[in-house]
C-alpha positions, 0 to 999 in steps of 0.5 A: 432510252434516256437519253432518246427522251431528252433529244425528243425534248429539246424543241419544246422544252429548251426553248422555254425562257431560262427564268420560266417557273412552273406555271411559266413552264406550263404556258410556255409549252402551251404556247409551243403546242399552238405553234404545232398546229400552225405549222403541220399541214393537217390537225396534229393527234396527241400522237403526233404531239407526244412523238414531237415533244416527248411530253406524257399524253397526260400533260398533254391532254391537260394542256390541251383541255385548257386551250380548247376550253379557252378558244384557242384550241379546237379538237376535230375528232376521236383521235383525238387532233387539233386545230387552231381556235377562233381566238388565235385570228384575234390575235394575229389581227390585233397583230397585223393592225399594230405594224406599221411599215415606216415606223418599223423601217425607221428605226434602222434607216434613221441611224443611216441618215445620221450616220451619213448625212443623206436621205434614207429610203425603203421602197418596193417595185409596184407595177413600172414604178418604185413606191416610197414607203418610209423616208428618212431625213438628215438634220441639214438644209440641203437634202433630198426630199421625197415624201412616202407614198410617191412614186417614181420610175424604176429604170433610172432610180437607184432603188429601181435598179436593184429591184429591177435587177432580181425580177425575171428577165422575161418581165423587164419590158413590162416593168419599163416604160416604151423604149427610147425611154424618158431622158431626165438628163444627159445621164439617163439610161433608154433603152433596154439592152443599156439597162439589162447591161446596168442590171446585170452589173448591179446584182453582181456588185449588189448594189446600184448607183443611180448617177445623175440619171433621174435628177443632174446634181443628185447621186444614189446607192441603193441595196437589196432587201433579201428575205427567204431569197427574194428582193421584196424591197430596196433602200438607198441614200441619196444625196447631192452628187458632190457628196457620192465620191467612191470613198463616200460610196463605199461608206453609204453602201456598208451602212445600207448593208448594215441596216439590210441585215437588220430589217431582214431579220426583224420578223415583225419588218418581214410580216408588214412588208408581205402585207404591203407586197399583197396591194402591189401592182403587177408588173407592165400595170402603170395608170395614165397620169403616173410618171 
């Protein structure tokens, strides 16, 4: 039976920090008991929370009677269970209005544009269009420039492709313009059976490359951002097409993938993206006046 206890511990317990004392210990599990309610569909009982954390009823009722008594607990019934308090939304909204997606973004993308001398991008897939959310530059005179919050087409953006390369392939005719598409330059994919094909190649390579298809003399790679198996974003450098030989290509895309890995695990880069992702355009949406 003891060693039953224990194993019925662990999620509460040992995850308390190593350097917690008792009262730290007390507001550690406090605060696992909060999460709890979070993540159950329907109020847990001191049952429930007792079978979870191997914690006596007692330090439960305790532990309880404070959150409730503070606000960040409310008990629903004789059961007795428990809901989250008003006080929790307090917190998550203090939380939420703290994040902001560029600045959170720019401290993985600055290092890439360091490293590589190009310009740095995160963008998402809003409606037919990219949407530039955080740009960053190089410390050099000649750079590619587009400020946040521009937009630009996707079929033939390297940020585009990628994004355009995890949607349904059902939803391709809407994320793109009315075939022949719009040639920029002489590179510049238009029709839809070319860029299903680019498409395809792009997920399988896990990367895209936009050469010379949107502006002649300027390349780009770009990779996705993939969180819980969706791409809610893309990030790319892009630079003067001089400086994109394949060498060059390989090290830009092993930077990216880089960056990818650490924004993708930042919970707080996670929680502002989903924020961003709920203002987003459906896809086949592109106003009359937007490129």
């Amino acid at each position: 039976m003891a060693a039953t206890s224990r194993r019925k511990q662990a999620p509460i317990d040992e995850a308390r920090p190593a350097s917690a004392n008792y009262h730290a210990n007390a507001l550690a599990r406090g605060l696992a008991l909060l999460e709890q309610m979070a993540m159950r569909p329907e109020p847990p009982t001191l049952g429930d929370f007792s079978e979870s954390t191997a914690l006596p009823k007692s330090t439960l009722v305790r532990l309880l009677s404070v959150l409730c008594e503070l606000e960040y607990a409310v008990r629903v019934d004789d059961r007795p269970s428990y809901r989250l308090g008003h006080k929790v939304q307090r917190l998550a909204t203090a939380y939420v209005s703290s994040l902001d997606l560029s600045e959170v973004a720019g401290r993985y993308l600055r290092p890439v544009a360091d490293k590589t001398g190009q310009t740095a991008n995160l963008g998402v897939l809003d409606g037919a269009q990219v949407l530039h959310i955080c740009v960053t530059e190089p410390d050099r005179p000649l750079r590619f420039m587009a400020p946040p919050g521009t937009r630009d087409h996707a079929y033939c953006t390297g940020l585009g492709k990628v994004l355009l390369s995890y949607i349904d392939p059902g939803q391709l005719p809407a994320s793109t313009p009315d075939e022949p598409f719009p040639a920029f330059t002489e590179a510049t994919t238009t029709t839809l059976a070319e860029l299903a094909e680019e498409l395809a190649m792009t997920r399988e390579r896990g990367y895209a490359l936009d050469d010379n298809e949107r502006s002649a003399g300027l390349r780009c790679v770009a990779v996705p951002l993939l969180i819980g198996g969706e791409c809610l974003a893309a990030i790319s450098v892009s630079g003067p097409s001089g400086e994109f030989t394949e060498p060059q290509q390989e090290e830009y895309v092993a930077a990216l993938r880089a960056a990818a890995e650490g924004l993708t695990a930042d919970p707080d880069f996670d929680a502002a993206l989903r924020i961003v992702h709920r203002s987003l355009r459906p896809a086949g949406f592109t106003p009359a006046g937007d490129p």
